[in-house]
N, C-alpha and C positions, 0 to 999 in steps of 0.2 A: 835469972840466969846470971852467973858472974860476970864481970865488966871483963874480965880477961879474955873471957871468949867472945862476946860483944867485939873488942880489940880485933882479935884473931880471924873473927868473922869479917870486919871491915877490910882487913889484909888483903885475905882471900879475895874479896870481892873486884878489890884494884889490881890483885894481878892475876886476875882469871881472864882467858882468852877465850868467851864463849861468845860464839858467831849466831847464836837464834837470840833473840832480842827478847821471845816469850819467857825464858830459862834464862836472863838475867833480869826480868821484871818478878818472875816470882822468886828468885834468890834473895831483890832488893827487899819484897812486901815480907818475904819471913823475915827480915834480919829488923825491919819497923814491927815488927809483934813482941821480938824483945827489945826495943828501945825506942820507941817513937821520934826520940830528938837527933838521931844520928842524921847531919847534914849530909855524907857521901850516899846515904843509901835514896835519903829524898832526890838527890840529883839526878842517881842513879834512875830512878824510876820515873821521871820525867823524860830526860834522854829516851830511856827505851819508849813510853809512849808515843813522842815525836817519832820517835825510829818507825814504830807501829800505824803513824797516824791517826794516834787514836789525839786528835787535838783539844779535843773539850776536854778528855780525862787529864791531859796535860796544863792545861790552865785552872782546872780544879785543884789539881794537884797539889800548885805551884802557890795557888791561896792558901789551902789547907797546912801548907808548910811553916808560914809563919812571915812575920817581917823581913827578918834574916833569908830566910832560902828566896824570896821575891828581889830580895837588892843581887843574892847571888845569881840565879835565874833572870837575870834582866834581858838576857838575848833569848834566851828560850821561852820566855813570854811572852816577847813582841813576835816570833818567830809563829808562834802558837796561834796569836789572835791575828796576826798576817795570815795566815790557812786559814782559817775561821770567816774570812771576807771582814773584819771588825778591825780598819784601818785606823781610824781615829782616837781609838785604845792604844792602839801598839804604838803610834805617833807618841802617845801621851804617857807609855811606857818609857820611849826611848830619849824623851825630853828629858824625864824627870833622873835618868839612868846619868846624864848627861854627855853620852856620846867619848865616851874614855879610852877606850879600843879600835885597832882598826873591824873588829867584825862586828861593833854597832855603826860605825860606820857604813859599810858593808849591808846590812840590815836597813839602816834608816834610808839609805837611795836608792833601795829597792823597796820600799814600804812605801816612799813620797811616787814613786816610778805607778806603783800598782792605784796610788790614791790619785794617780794624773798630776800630778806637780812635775812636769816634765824639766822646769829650768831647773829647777829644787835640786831634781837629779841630776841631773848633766852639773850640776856645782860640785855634788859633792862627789861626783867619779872623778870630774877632774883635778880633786884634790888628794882622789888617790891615785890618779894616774901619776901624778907629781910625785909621790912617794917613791921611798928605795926597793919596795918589794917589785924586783922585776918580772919573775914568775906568774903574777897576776897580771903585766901588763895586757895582753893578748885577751881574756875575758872582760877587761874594765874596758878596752876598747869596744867589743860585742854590746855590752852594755850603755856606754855611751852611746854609741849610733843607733841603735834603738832607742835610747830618751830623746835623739835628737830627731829621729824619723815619726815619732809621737809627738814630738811637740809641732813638728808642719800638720800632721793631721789635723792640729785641734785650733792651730792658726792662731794663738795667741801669744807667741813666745818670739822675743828677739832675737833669738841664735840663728844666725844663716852662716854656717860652716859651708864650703865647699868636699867633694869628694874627696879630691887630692891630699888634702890633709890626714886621708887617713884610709894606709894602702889597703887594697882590698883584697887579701891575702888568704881569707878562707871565705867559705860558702855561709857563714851567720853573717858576716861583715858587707857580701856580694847583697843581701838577701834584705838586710837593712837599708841601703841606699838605694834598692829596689823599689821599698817602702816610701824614701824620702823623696824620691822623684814620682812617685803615683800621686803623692801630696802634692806634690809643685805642677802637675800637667805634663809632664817629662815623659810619655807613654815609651817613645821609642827608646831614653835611655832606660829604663826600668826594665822593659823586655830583656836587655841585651845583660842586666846585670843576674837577671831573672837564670837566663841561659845560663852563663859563669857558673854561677851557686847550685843549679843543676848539676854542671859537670867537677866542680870543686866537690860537692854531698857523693856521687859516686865513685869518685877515685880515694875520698876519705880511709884513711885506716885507723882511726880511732874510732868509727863505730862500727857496731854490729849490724848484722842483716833488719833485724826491727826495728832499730834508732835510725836508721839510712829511709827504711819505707815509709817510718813517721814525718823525719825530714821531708820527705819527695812529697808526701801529704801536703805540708804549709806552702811549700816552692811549686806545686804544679797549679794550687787552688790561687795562689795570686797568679799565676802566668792566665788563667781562664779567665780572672777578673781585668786584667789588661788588654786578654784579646777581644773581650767583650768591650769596653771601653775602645776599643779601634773601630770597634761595628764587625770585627769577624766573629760572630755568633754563633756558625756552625764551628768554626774551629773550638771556640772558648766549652762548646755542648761536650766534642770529642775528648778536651780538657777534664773536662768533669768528670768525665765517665771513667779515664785513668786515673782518677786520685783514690776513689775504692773503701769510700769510708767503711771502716768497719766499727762493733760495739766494742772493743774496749781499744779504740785510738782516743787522740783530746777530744773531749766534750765539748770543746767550747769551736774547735777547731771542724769537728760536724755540722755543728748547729747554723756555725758559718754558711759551712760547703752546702748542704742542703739548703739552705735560705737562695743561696746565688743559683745554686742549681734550679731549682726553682722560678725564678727570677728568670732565668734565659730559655727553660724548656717551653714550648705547648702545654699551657691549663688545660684542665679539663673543665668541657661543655657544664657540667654538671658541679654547683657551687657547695653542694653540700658533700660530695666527693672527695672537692678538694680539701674540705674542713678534716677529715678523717686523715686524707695522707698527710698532713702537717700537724694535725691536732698531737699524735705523737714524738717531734721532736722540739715544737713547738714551747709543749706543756712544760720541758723540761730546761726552757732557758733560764727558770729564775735559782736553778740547783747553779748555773755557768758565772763564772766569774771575768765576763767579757766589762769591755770597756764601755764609757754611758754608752757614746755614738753605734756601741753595736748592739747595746740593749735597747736603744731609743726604737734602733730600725728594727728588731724584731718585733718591737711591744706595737709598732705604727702597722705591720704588715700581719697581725694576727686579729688588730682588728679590723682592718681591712676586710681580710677573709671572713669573718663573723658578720662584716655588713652585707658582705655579696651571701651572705647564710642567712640573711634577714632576720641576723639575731642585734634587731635594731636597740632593744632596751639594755642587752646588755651594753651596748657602747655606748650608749649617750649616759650610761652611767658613768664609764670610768671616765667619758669627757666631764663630765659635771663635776667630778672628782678633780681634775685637772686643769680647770676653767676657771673654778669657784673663786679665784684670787684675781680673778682678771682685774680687777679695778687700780691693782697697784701697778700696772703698765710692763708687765711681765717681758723679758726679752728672751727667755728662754724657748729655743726649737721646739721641744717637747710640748710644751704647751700651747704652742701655735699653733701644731702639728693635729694635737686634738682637738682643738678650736675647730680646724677643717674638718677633722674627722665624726663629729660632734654636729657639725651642722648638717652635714652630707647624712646623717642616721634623722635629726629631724625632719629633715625634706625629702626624706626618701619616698618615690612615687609619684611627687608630682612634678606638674608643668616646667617648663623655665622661667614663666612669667610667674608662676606661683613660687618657686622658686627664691626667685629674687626678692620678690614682694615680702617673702617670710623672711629672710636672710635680712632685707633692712630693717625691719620690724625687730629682727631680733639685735642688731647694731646697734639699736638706739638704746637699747637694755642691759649692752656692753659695749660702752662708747670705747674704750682702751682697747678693747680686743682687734690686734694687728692684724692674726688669720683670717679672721670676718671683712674686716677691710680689702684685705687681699683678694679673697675670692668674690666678692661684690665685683670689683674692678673687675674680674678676671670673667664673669660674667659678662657684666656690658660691655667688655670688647667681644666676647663670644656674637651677643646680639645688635653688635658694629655701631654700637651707642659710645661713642670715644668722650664725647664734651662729659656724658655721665659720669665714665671714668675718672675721667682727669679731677671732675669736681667732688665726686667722693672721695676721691686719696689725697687731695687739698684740705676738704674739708678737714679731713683726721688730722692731717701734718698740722695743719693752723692750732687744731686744739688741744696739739703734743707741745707745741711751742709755748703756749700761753697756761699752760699747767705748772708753771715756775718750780718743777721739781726734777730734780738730777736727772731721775731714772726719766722721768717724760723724755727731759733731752734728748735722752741716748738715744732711748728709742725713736724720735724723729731723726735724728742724722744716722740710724743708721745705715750700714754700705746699701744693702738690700731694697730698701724702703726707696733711699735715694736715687739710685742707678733706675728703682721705676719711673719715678716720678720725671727724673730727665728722660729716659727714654719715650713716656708721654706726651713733654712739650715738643721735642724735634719729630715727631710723627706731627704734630701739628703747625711744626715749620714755627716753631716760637723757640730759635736758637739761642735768641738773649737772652730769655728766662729760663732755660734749658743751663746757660753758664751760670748765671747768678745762682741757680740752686747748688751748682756743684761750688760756687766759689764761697759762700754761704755753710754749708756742709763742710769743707776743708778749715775754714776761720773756726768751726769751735773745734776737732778734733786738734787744730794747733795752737788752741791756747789752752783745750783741755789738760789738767796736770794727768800725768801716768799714762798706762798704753793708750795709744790710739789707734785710727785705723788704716794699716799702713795701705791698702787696698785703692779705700777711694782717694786718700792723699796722693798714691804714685798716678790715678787717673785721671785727676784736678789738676795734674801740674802736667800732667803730657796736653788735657786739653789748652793749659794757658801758655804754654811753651812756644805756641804758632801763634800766639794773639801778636798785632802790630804795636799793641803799646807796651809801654815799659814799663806802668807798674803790674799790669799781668806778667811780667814775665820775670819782677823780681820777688810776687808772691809765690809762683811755679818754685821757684828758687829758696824761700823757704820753708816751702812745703817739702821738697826733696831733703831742705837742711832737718827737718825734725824726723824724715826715718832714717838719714844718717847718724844722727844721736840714739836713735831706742838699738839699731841695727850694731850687733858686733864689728861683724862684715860687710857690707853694704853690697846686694845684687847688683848685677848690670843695669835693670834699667832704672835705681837710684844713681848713680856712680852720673850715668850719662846723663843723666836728667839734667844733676845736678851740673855737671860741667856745661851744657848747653845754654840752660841760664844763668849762667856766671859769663858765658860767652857773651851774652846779649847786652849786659846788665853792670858786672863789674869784672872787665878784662882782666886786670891783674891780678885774680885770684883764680883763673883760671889755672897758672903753672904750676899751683901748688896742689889742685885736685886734678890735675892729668895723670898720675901716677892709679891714680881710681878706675880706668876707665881699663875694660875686659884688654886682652892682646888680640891679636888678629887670628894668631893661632889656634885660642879659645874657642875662637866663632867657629873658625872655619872646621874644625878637626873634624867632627862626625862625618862631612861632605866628602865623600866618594869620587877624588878628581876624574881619575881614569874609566869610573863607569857611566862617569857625567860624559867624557867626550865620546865612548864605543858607542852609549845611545845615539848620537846625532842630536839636531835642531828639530824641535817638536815642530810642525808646520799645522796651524787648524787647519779647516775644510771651511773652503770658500762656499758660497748660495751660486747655484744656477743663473738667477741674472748677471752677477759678476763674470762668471766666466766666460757667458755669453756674450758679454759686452767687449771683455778682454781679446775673447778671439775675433770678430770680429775688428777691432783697431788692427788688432796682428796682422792677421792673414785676410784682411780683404776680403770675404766672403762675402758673397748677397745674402741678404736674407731669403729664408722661405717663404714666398709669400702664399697664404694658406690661400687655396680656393673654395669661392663662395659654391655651395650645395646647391647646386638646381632643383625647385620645384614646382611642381605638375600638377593639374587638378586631378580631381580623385576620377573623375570619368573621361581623361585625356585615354585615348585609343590610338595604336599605332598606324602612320596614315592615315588620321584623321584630320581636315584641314583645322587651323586655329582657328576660333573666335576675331574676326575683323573687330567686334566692339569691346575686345577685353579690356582696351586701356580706356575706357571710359569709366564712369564711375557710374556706379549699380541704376541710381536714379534715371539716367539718362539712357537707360539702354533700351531695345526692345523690349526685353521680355521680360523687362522689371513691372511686376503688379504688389500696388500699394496694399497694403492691410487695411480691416474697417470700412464703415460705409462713408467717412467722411474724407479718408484716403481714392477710393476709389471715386467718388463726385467729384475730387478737386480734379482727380487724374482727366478724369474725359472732359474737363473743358480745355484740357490742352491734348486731346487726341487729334490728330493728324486725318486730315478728311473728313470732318465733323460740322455744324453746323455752329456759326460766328456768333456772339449776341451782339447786334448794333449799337455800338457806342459812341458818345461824342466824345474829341480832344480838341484842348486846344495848345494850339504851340505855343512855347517858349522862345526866346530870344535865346540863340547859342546852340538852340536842338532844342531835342526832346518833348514832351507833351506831357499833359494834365488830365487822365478822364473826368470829365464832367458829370455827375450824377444828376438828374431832375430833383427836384424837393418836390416833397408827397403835400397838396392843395388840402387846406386844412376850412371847413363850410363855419366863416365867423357869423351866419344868423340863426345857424343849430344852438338855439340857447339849452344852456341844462337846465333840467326840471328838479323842479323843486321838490323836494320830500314831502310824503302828507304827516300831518301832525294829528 
């Protein structure tokens, strides 16, 4: 074909306005039958792919194109292998691309966003928030607050931004900081912003009737996840039942709903039932592009259901799959997670005592294994064997410390591990060794280089903050100082912490960290003055003795004095005279007869008109007398006779 129509062909192609993306994919593939190297039509036919979603054909594509179309194609590749779930590719795209535009920029904080590098992200939005493109400000804020509501999930990220910093102006923005407070424990402001984002999604006029119901879908399934988290269950059930999952809403965003749903309804009696209702949405989480934490908990609550299906071999497979590294002191959830789960499928059926007995048997086969440790312990407090306790999760701690290896470290201090182990010594009223562990635990997180653990750092320094001495209270004091360093922002109860021990410790640095400390107005805003005074003064309910005792001083009453119950023999007749001999006691009476024949012989030597046997007394000096008995006459010339031989 001449190059002029080639030319002519390419023209057309740029300034054709055709809106079906199939009818500009096949315009592109005829115009590569006569020229293979034309770069507009290679472009062209990627673009439409993407359009199409056809992602794999588009990264085929985009190879098959050459050197050249790959450097120009650098955002439509990482775009590609970002769809694709192949993060670590399109990272390695947009490295090598080096970031020259703002829409690989654009691209890469949302590729680090999807690959969980939450600070990654939130760097580089606010380096396009900075920028002069104002038009985008309003979705890089969206974006922001969700890498920042994702980084409190995951609990490893320094950014503690406040609300206020960033108005909450529509229902994505309400809907995020809904998110970031479910992360912090904040339940009742979450609800409230939960509400907002409700009523912001329905007065919307940028979308349609199906974008609004898809919305109400994400907004109604976290409002049931926080009423549930409140302990209102029935309400969080009624939740569920209006979000209305249907097949082609988000997938990932079902898989959710049904799991919680789930999770809050009545099981059914029958285990293998239940395998069948979830076996179908179940099967289909590894097609979802959900986050670890929410593939963790599906992968943990499917085999679950397969245990309670006494499809025991297949779990203790995919634990063993999961286990199998245990030696290197693993800190990863997941694999704790099937540690437990893993063991629970070996010991299925038996005893507690059998139980147990396997369970340590099988600890000493995997000394590193946390989970096992865990559930040991969690056993013998079950069977109120406490000293056991304490001494098998010592035991482990001793042999993490003495492992001279980073990871052992970690894994001995961390928050988890530690918060047990203290909470085992003060059940045993051993409060000094109960501090030493936490003060111990805080020394290497603060001299550890890189994050630490801001957690048991702020609960090491609240506990040494009351201590009477003063180097407790000027280590409290740098404990607070190192999550004011990792912390952008520093919360309240670093800020205060930190000001309380500078109070105790070094006064004149107090003036220059009071400007740290929350306002009053902060605290108090949520608090409802006016419904605090219409309620009144709670008054508990006093115990029956008190009152009784109170009215009494008051008003002088007598007591009631109860009267005693009169009673009667069972053959008392009315107008019968009493027994004259009642008050005597049974022996003494007439008509008392002894039992036995040796009862009745003693009796008639003391019956009354009877015949005396004659005895001798002799007196005493002062009274009383001595019977005298005869001695039986014993014949001393009756000799005994001798035996015959």
């Amino acid at each position: 074909m001449p190059r002029d129509y080639v030319t002519a062909m390419s023209d057309l192609l740029r300034a054709a306005s055709i809106e079906d993306h199939d009818e500009i994919l096949q315009a592109a593939n005829a115009t590569l039958k006569t020229d293979d190297t034309d770069e507009v039509a290679w472009h062209t036919i990627v673009v439409a792919l993407l359009k199409l979603d056809r992602f794999d054909d588009a990264s085929r594509a985009i190879s098959e194109g050459g050197i050249k179309l790959e450097t120009t194609c650098a955002l439509e590749k990482a775009y590609a292998l970002y769809k694709l779930g192949k993060l670590h590719e399109a990272i390695t795209t947009l490295n090598s691309s080096g970031l020259k535009n703002r829409a690989l920029n654009h691209m890469a904080a949302q590729i680090a966003y999807r690959a969980e590098q939450f600070d990654e992200a939130h760097a580089i939005y606010n380096q396009l928030l900075g920028a002069t493109y104002h038009e985008e400000n309003h979705d890089i804020k969206i974006n922001l607050s969700a890498a920042q509501a994702q980084a409190k999930w995951k609990r490893t990220t320094t950014l503690h931004e406040t609300e206020s910093q960033i108005e909450l102006e529509s229902f994505e923005l309400c809907y995020n900081a809904a998110c970031a407070n479910i992360a912090q424990g904040s339940l009742s402001s979450a609800s409230r912003h939960l509400n907002r984002a409700l009523n912001l999604c329905e007065a919307s006029d940028e979308l349609n009737s199906e974008e609004k119901e898809e919305e109400r879908r994400a907004i109604l399934s976290q409002q049931a996840f926080v009423l549930a988290k409140l302990g209102k269950v029935d309400h969080a059930r009624n939740m569920h039942r209006l979000t209305n999952f249907r097949i082609n809403s988000d997938q990932n965003l079902r898989i959710i709903g049904q799991n919680n749903h789930l999770a809050l309804g009545n099981m059914p009696q029958n285990p293998f039932l239940l395998e069948i209702q979830t076996g179908t949405w179940l099967s289909s989480r590894t097609e979802t592009q959900t986050f670890n934490f929410q593939s963790h908990l599906l992968a943990r609550n499917s085999s679950i259901i397969s245990l309670l299906a006494h499809k025991t071999d297949g779990v203790k497979t995919k634990a063993y799959r999961a286990v199998k590294h245990s030696q290197s002191r693993s800190l990863s959830i997941k694999q704790n997670d099937m540690s437990v789960i893993g063991a629970a499928a070996d010991t299925q059926g038996l005893s507690e005592k059998e139980v147990l007995r396997s369970l340590i048997s099988l600890s000493k086969r995997r000394p590193h294994d946390a989970g096992l440790v865990v559930i040991i312990v969690q056993l013998h407090l079950q069977m109120r064997n406490l000293g056991a306790a304490v001494y098998t999760l010592e035991t482990f701690l001793s042999l993490l410390e003495n492992s001279n290896s980073e990871q052992g470290l970690m894994l001995r201090f961390m928050p988890g591990l530690v918060a047990l182990g203290v909470f085992l010594k003060k059940i045993q009223k051993r409060e000094g060794c109960a501090k030493a562990e936490l003060i111990k635990a805080g020394r290497y997180w603060q001299n550890r280089p890189g994050p630490s653990a801001p957690s048991l750092l702020k609960e090491t320094g609240i506990e040494l903050i009351s201590s009477s001495t003063n180097d407790d209270v000027m280590l409290a004091g740098a404990f607070f100082s190192k999550i004011m360093i990792e912390e952008n922002l520093a919360s309240p109860t670093t800020s205060v912490g930190l000001v309380a021990a500078l109070a105790a410790a070094d006064a004149p640095e107090v003036v220059s960290n009071t400007p740290l400390l929350p306002s009053t107005n902060s605290l108090v805003q949520e608090i409802e003055v006016d419904k605090l005074l219409n309620s009144g003064i709670l008054v508990l309910p006093t115990c029956s003795a008190s009152k009784t005792r109170l009215d009494f001083q008051d008003n002088k009453a007598e007591r009631a004095v109860k009267k005693r119950k009169r009673k009667l023999p069972k053959s008392f007749m009315d107008g019968q005279a009493p027994d004259p001999e009642r008050w005597l006691p049974l022996r003494d009476r007439v008509s008392y007869r002894p039992k036995g024949r040796k009862g009745r012989k003693k009796a008639a030597e003391f019956t009354q008109g009877g015949l005396v046997k004659a005895t001798e007394t002799m007196g005493l000096v002062g009274g009383g007398g001595v019977k005298i008995e005869k001695a039986v006459a014993i014949n001393a010339s009756k000799k005994k006779k001798r035996s015959k031989k």
